[in-house]
PDB file of N, CA, C and O in Angstrom, chain B, residues numbered from 101:
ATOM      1  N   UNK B 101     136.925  32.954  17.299  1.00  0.00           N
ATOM      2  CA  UNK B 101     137.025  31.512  17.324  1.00  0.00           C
ATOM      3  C   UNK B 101     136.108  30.892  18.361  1.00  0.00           C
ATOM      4  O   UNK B 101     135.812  29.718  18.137  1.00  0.00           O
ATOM      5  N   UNK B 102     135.679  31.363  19.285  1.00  0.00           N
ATOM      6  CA  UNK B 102     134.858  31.044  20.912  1.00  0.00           C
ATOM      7  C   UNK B 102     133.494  30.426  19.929  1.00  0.00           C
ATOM      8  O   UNK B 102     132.930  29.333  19.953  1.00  0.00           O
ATOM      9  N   UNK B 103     133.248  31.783  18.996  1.00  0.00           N
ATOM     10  CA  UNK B 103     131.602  31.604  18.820  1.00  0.00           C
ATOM     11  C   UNK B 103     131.667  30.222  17.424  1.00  0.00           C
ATOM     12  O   UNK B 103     130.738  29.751  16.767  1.00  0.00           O
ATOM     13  N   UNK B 104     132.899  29.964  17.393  1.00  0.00           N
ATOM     14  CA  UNK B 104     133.092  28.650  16.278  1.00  0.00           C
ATOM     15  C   UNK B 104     132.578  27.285  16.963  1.00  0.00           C
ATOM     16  O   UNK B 104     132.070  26.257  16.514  1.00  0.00           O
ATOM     17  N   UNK B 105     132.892  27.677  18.088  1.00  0.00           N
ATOM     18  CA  UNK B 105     132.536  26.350  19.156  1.00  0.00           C
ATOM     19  C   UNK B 105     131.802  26.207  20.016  1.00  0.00           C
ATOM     20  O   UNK B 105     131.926  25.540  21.043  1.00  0.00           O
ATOM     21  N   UNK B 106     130.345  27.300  19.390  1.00  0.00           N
ATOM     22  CA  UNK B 106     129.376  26.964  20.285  1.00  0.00           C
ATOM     23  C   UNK B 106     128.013  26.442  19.344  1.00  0.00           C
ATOM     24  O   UNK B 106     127.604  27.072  18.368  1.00  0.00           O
ATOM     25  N   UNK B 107     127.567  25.501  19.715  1.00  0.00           N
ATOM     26  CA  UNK B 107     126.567  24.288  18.855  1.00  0.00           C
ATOM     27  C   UNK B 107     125.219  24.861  18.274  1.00  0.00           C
ATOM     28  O   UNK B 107     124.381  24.270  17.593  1.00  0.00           O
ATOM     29  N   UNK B 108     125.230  26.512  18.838  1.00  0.00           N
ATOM     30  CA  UNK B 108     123.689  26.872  18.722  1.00  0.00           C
ATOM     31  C   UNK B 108     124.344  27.947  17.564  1.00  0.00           C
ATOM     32  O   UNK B 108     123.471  28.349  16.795  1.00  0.00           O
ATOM     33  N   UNK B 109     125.807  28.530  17.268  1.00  0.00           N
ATOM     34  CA  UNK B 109     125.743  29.249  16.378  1.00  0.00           C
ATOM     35  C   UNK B 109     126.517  28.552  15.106  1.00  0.00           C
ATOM     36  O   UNK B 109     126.244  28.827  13.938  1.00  0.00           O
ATOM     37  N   UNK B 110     127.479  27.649  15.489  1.00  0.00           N
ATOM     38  CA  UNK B 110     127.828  27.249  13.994  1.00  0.00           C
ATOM     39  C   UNK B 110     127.778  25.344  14.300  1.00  0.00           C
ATOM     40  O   UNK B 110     127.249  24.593  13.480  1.00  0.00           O
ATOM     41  N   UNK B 111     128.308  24.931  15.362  1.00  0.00           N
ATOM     42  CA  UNK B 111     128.604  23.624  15.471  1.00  0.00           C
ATOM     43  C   UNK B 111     129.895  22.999  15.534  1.00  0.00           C
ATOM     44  O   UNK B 111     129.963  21.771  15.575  1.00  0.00           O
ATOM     45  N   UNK B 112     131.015  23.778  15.547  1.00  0.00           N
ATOM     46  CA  UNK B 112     132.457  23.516  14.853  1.00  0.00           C
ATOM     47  C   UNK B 112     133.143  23.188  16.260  1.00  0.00           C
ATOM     48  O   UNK B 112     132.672  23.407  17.376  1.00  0.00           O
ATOM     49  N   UNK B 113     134.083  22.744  16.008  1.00  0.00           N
ATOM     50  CA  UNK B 113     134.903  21.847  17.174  1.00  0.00           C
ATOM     51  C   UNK B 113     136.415  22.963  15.899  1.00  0.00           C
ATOM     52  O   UNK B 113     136.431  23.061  14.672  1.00  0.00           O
ATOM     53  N   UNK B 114     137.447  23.588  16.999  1.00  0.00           N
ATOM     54  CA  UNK B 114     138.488  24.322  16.380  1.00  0.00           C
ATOM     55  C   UNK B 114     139.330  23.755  17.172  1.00  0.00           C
ATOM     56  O   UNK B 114     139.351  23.689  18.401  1.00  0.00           O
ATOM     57  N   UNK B 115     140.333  23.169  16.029  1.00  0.00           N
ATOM     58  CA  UNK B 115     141.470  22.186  16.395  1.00  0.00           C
ATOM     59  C   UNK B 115     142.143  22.753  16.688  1.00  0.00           C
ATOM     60  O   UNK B 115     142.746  22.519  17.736  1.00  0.00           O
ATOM     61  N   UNK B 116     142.454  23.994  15.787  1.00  0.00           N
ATOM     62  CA  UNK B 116     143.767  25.142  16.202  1.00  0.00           C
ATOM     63  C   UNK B 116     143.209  26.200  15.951  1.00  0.00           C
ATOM     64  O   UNK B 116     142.108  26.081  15.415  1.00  0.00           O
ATOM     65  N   UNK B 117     143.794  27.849  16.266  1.00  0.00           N
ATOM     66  CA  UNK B 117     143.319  28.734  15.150  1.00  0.00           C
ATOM     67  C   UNK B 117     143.530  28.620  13.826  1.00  0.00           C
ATOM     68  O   UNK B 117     144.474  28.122  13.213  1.00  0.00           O
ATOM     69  N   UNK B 118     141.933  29.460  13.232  1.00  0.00           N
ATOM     70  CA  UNK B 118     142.029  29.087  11.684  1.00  0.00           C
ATOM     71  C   UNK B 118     141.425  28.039  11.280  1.00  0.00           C
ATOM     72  O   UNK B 118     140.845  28.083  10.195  1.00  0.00           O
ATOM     73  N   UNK B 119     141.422  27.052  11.930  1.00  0.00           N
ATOM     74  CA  UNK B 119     141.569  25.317  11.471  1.00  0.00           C
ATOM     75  C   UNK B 119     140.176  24.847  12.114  1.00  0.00           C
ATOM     76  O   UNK B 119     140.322  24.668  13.324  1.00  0.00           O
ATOM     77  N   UNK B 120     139.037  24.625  11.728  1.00  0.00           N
ATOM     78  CA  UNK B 120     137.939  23.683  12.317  1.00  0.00           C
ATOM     79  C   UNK B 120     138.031  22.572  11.775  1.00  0.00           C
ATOM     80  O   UNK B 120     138.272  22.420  10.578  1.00  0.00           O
ATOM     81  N   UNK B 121     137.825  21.546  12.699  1.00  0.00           N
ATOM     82  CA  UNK B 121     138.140  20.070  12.479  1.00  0.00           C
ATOM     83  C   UNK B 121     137.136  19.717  12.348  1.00  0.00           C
ATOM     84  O   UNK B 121     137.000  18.732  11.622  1.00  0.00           O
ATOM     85  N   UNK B 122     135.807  20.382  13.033  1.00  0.00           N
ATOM     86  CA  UNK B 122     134.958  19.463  12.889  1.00  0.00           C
ATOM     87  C   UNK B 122     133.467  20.838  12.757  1.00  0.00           C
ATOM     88  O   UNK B 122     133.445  21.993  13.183  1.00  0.00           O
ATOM     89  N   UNK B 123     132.476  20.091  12.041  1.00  0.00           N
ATOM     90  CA  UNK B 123     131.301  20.703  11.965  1.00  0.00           C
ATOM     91  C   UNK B 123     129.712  20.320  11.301  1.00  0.00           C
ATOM     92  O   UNK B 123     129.341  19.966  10.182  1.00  0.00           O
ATOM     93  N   UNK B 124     129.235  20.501  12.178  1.00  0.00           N
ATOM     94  CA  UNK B 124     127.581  19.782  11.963  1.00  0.00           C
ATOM     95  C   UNK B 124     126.794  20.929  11.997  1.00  0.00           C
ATOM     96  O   UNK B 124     127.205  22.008  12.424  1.00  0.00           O
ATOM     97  N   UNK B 125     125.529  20.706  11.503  1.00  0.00           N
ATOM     98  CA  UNK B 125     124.368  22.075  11.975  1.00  0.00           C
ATOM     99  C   UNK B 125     124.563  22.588  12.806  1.00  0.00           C
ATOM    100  O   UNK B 125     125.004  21.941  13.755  1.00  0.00           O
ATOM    101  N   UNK B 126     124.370  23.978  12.955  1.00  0.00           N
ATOM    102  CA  UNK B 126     123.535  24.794  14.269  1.00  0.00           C
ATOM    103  C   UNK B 126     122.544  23.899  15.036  1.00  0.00           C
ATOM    104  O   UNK B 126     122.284  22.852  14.442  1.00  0.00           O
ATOM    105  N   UNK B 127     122.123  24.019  15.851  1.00  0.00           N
ATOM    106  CA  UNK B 127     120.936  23.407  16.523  1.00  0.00           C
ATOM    107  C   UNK B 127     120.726  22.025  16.925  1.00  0.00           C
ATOM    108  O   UNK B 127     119.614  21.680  17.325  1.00  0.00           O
ATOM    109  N   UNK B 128     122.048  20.901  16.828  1.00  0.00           N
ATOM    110  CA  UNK B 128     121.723  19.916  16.737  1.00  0.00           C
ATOM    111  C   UNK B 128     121.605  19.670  18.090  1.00  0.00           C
ATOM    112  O   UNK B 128     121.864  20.579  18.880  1.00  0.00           O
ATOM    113  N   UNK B 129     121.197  18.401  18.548  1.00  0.00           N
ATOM    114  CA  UNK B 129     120.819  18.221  20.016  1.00  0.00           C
ATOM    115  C   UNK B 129     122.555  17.886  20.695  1.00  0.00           C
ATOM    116  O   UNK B 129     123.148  17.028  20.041  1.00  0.00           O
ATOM    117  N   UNK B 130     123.192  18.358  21.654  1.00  0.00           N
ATOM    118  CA  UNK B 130     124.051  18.097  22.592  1.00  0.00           C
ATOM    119  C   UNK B 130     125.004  16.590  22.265  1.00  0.00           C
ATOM    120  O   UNK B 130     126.133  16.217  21.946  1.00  0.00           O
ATOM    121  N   UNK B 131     123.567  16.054  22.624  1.00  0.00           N
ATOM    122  CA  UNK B 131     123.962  14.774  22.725  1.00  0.00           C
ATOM    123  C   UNK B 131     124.356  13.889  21.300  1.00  0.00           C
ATOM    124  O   UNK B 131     124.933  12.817  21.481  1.00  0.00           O
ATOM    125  N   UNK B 132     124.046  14.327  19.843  1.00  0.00           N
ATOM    126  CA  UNK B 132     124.735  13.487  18.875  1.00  0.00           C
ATOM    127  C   UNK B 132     125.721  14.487  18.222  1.00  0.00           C
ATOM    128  O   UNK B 132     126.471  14.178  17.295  1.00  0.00           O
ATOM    129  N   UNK B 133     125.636  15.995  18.918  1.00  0.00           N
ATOM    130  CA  UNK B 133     127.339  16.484  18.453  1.00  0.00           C
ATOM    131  C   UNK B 133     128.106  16.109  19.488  1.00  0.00           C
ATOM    132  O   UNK B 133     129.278  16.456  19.343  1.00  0.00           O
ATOM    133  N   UNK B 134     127.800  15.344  20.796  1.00  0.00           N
ATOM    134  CA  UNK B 134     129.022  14.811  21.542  1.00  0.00           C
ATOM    135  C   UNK B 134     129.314  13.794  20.983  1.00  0.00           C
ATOM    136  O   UNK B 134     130.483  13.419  20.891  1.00  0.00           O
ATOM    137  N   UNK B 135     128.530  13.287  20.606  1.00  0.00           N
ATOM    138  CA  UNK B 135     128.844  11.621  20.019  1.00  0.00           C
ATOM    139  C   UNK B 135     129.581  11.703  18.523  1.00  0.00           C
ATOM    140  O   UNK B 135     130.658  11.164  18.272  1.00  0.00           O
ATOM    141  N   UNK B 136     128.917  12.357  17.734  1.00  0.00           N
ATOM    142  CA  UNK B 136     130.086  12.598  16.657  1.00  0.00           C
ATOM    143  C   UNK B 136     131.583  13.160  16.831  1.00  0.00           C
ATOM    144  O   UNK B 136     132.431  12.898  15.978  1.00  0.00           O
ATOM    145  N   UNK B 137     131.879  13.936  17.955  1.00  0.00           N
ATOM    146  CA  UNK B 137     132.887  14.583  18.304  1.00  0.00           C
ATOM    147  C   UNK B 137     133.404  13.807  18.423  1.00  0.00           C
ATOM    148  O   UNK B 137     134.475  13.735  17.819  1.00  0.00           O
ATOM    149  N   UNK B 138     132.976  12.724  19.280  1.00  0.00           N
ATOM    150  CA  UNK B 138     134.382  11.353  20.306  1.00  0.00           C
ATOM    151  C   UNK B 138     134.325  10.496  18.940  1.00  0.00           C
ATOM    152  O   UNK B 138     135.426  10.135  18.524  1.00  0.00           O
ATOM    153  N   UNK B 139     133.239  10.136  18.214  1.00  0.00           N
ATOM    154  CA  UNK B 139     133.564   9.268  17.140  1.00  0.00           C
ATOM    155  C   UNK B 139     134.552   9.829  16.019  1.00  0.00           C
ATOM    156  O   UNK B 139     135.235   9.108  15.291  1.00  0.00           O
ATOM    157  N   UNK B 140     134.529  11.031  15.993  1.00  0.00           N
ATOM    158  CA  UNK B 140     135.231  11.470  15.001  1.00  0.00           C
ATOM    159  C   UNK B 140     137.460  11.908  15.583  1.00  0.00           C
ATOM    160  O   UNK B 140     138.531  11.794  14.988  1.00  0.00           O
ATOM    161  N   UNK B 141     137.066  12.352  16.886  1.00  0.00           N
ATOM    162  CA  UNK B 141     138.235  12.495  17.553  1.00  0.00           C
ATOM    163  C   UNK B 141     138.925  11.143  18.298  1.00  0.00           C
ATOM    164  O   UNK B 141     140.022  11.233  18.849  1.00  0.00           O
ATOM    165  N   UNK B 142     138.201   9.946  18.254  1.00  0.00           N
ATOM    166  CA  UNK B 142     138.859   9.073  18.687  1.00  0.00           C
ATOM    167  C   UNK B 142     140.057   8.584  17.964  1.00  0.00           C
ATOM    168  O   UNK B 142     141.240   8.640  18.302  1.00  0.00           O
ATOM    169  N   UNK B 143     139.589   8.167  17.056  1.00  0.00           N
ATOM    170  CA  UNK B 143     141.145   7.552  15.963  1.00  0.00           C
ATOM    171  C   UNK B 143     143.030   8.834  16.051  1.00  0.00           C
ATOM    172  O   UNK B 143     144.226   8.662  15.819  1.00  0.00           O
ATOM    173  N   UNK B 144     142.134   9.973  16.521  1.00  0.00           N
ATOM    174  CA  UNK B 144     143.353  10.955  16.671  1.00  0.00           C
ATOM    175  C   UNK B 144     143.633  10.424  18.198  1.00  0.00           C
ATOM    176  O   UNK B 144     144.708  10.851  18.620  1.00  0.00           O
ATOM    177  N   UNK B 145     142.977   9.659  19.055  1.00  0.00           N
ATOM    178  CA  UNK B 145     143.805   9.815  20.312  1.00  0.00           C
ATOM    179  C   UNK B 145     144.052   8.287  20.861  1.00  0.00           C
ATOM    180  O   UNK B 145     144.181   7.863  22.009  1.00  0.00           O
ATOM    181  N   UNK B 146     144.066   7.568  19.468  1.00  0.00           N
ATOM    182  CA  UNK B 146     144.614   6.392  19.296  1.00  0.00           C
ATOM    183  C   UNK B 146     143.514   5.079  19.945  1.00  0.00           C
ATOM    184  O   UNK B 146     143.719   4.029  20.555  1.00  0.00           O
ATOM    185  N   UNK B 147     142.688   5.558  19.606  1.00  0.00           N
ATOM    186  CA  UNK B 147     141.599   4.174  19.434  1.00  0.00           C
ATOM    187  C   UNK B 147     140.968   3.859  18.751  1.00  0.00           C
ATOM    188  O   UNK B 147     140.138   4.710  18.432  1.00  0.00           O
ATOM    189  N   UNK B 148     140.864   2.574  18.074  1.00  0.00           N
ATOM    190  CA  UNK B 148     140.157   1.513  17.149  1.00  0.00           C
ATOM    191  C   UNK B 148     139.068   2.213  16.559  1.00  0.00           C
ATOM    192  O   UNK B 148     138.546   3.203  17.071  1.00  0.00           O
ATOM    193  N   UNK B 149     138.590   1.491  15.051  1.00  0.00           N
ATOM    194  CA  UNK B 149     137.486   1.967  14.981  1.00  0.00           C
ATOM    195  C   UNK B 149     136.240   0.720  16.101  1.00  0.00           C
ATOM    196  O   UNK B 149     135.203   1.142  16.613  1.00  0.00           O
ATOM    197  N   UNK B 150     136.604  -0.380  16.194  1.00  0.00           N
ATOM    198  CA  UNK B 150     136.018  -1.346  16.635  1.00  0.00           C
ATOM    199  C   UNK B 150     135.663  -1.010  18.280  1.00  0.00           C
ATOM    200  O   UNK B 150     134.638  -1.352  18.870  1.00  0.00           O
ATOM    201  N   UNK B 151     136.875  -0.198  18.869  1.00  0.00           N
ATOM    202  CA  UNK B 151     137.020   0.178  20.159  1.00  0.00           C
ATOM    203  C   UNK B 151     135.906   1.195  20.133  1.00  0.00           C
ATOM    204  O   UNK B 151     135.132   1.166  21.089  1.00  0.00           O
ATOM    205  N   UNK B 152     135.708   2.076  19.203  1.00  0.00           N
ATOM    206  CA  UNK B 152     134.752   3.392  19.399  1.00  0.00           C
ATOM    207  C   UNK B 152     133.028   2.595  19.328  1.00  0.00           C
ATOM    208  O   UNK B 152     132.118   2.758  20.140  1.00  0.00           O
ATOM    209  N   UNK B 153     133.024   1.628  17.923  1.00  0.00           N
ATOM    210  CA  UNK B 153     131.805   1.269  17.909  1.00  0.00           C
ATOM    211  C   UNK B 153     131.358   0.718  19.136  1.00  0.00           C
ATOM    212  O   UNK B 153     130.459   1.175  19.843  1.00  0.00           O
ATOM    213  N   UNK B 154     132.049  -0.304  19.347  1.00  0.00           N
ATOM    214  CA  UNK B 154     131.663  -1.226  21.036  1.00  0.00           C
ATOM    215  C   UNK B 154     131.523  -0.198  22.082  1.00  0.00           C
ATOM    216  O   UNK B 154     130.991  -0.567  23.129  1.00  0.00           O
ATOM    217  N   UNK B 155     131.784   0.638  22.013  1.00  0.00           N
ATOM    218  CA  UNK B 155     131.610   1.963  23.220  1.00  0.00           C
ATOM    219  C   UNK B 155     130.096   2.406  22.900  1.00  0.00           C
ATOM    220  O   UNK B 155     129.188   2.528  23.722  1.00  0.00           O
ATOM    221  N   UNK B 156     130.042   2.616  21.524  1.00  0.00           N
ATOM    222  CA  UNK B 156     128.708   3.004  21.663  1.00  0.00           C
ATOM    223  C   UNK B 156     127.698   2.521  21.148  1.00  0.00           C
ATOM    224  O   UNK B 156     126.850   3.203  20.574  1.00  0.00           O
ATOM    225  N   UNK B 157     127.643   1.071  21.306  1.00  0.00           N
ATOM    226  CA  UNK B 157     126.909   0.125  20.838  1.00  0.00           C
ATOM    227  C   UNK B 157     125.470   0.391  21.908  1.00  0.00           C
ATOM    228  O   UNK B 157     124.332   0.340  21.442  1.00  0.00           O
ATOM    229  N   UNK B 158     125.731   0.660  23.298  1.00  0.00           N
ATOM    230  CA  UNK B 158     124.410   0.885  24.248  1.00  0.00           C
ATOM    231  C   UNK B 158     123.664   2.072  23.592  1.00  0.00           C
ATOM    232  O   UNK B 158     122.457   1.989  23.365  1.00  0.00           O
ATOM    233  N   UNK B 159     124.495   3.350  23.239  1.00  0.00           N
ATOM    234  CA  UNK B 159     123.997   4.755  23.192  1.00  0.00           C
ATOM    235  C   UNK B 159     122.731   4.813  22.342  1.00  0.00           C
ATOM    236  O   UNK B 159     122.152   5.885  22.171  1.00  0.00           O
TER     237      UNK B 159
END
């Protein structure tokens, strides 16, 4: 499961065992699998979609 959640071999964010919640290319740059991560994990930790956009309206 370790090597599920590292960005250079699959891309996957593992919610539980077994279970990937989330997944993009291999190789993508750091910085827009962090940003998909919080955009995609925000609504689970109870914020807006309006709250997420305005957050990253600078980025």
């Amino acid at each position: 499961l370790e090597d599920l959640d590292d960005p250079n071999l699959f891309g996957g964010i593992v919610d539980r065992p077994g279970r990937i919640l989330f997944a993009m290319p291999p190789r993508r740059p750091a910085g827009e699998r962090e940003r998909w991560v919080r955009v995609l994990l925000a609504p689970r930790e109870g914020y807006s979609r309006d709250e997420v956009q305005e957050a990253f309206a600078g980025v």
